[in-house]
Structure formats: structure tokens, C-alpha cells
C-alpha positions as CSV (number, residue, x, y, z in Angstrom):
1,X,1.0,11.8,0.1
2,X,0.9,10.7,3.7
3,X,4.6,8.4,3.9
4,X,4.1,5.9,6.3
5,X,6.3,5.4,10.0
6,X,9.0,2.7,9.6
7,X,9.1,2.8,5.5
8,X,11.7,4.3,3.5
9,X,10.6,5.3,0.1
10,X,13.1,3.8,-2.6
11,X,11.8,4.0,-6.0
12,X,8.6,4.4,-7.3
13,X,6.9,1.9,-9.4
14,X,3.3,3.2,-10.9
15,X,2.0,6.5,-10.4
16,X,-1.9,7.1,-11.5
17,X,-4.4,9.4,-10.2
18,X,-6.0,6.8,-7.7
19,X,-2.6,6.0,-6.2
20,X,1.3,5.8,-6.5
21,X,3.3,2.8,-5.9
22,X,7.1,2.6,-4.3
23,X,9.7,0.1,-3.8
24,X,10.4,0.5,-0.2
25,X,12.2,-1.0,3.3
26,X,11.2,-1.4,6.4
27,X,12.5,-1.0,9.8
28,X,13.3,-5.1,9.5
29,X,14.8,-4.4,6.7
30,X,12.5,-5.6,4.5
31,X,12.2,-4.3,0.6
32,X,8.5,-4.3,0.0
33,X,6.4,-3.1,-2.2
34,X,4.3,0.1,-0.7
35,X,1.4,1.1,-2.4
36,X,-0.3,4.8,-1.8
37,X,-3.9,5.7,-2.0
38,X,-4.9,9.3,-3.3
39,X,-6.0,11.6,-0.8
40,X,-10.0,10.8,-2.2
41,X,-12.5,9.8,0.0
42,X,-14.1,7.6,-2.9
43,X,-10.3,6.1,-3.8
44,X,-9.5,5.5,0.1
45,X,-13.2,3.4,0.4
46,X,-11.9,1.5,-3.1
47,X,-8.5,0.9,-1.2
48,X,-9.6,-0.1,1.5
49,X,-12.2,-2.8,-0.4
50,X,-9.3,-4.0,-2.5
51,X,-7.2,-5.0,0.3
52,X,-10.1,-6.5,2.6
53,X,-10.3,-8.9,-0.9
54,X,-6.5,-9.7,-1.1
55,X,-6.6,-10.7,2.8
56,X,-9.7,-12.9,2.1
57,X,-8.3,-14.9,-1.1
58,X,-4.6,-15.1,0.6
59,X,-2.9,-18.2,-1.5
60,X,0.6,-17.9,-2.7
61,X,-0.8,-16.0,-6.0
62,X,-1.3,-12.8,-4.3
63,X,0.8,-10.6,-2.3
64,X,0.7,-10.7,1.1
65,X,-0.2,-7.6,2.9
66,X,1.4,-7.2,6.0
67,X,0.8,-3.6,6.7
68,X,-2.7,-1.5,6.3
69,X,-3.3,2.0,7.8
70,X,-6.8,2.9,7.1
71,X,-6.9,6.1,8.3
72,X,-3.4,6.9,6.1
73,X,-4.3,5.8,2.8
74,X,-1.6,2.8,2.8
């Protein structure tokens, strides 16, 4: 599991084969939630289509993503 630059792991939430999800904080201090992709090709292309969907329908009934690393699985 690839731990992203600038996130400090807190407490994990969900952990499934396709990916783990933490309770973290950011170097603004931020507590965010930080969810992990499996190291799968197949999971990372999934991943990746989830979040391009979540940017798209942005309205205050889904989570804002501020941070994607494509090439991390996060």
C-alpha cells in the first residue's frame, strides 16, 4: 500500500480486497478521509473511473475529492 506525501494515516475505516480506507490529516491539517486502491491493474482502472464520476456529479451529496494520484492508487 503506496501511503501518500503530506497524509498521516490515523485510523482505518473499511478494508476489502479492492481497497482500504483511513481517517487521515493533511499537511493543512485537515482530517480527511483517504481511500486506497489495491495494487490491481483492473481495481486502479475501476478507481480511477469512480472518482472521474464523483468529480462530474460534484453537489453537496458527495464527497469532494481534493486529492487524486493516478499513478499511486489514491
Amino acid at each position: 500500500m503506496a501511503i501518500p506525501d503530506g497524509y498521516d494515516l490515523r485510523e482505518r475505516i473499511s478494508k476489502t480486497p479492492l481497497a482500504q480506507v483511513w481517517t487521515s490529516q493533511n499537511t493543512s491539517s485537515q482530517v480527511v478521509v483517504l481511500k486506497i486502491a489495491a495494487d490491481v491493474p483492473q481495481v486502479q482502472k475501476r478507481f480511477e473511473r469512480e472518482l472521474l464520476a464523483m468529480v462530474a456529479n460534484a453537489n453537496r451529496h458527495v464527497m469532494p475529492v481534493l486529492d487524486y494520484d493516478a499513478s499511486r492508487g489514491w
